[in-house]
N, C-alpha and C positions, 0 to 999 in steps of 0.2 A: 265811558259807558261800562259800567258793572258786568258783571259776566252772572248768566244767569243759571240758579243751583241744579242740582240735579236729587229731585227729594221726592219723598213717598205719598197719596194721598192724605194718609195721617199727618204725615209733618206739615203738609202745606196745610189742614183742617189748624192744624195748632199756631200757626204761626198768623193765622189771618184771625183766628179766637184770639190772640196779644191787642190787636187791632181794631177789637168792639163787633166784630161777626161772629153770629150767636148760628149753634147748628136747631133748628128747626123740626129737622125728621132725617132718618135714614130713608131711602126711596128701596123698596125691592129688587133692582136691576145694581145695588152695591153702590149709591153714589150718598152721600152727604149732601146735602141741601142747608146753604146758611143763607141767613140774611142778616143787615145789619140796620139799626132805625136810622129813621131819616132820610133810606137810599131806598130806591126803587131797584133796583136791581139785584137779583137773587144768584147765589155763587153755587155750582152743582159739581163738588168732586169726586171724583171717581175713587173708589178705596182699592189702587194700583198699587204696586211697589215701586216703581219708578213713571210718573208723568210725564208725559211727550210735552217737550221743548214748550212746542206752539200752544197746548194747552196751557200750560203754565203761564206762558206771557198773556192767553187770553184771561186768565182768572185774575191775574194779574193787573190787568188794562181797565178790566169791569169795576176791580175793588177800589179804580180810583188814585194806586199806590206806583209809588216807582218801584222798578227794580233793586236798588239801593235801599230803601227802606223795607221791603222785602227779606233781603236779605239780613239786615238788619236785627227782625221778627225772629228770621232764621235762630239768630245767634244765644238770643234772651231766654 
């Protein structure tokens, strides 16, 4: 099992945009709002310097993508 990063609002915005998730709108309250076609499901990141764990694995879970591949995104 991958160990999973330790990365910024932005980074993770960038690294799921590698992945076909288009950002949509900034929301007022500082979060980034993507979506990607075809998926009914909408990704809401938080523009943090560091993201708690568990959010991550949830945005994560939502976009569909492993950790490994993830990471991955990370790297590109």
């Amino acid at each position: 099992m991958a160990k999973l990063p330790v990365v910024s609002g932005r980074e993770a915005v960038k690294a799921f945009e590698k992945n076909g998730w288009k950002v949509i709108r900034r929301a007022k309250s500082r979060h980034i709002i993507m979506k990607k076609e075809g998926m009914l499901t909408t990704l809401s990141i938080p523009e943090h310097k560091v993201l708690d764990r568990g959010l991550l694995r949830s945005l994560i879970r939502d976009a569909y993508i492993s950790i490994e591949k993830f990471n991955e995104l990370l790297e590109k």
